[in-house]
C-alpha positions in Angstrom: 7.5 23.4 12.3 8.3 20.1 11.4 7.9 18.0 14.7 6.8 19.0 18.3 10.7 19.0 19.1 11.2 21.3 16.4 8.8 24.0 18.2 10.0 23.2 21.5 13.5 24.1 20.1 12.3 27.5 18.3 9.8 28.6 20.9 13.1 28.2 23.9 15.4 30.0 21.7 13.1 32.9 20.6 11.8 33.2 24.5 16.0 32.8 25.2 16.1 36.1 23.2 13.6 37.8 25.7 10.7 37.4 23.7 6.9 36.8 24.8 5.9 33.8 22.2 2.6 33.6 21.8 2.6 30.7 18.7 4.6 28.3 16.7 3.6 26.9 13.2 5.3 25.5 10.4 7.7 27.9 8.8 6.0 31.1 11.3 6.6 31.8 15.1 4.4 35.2 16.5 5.8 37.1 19.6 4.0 39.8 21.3 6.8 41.9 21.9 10.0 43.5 19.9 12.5 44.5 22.7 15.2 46.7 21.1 18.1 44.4 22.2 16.4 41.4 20.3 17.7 42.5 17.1 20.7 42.9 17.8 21.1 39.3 19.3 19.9 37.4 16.6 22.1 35.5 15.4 24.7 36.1 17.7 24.0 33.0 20.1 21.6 35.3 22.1 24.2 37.8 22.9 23.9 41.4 21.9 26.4 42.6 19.2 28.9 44.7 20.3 29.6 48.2 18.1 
């Protein structure tokens, strides 16, 4: 990422997703975890898309 901010920002909203983030670099972010839900929320304001 750009700035510390800009982490901060991408590390709350990928951990707002349920995800365990374990780091946060410029253009990359690594979880340790891929909950079935999480897919389903992205991009979808962190709620799961209904069928």
């Amino acid at each position: 990422m750009v700035c510390p901010r800009c982490v901060s920002v991408v590390r709350e909203k990928l951990t707002g997703l349920g995800l365990r983030v374990t780091r946060v670099e410029l253009g990359e972010a690594e979880v340790a975890d891929d909950p079935p839900t999480c897919r389903e929320s992205i991009g979808t304001g962190g709620k799961a898309a209904s069928n």
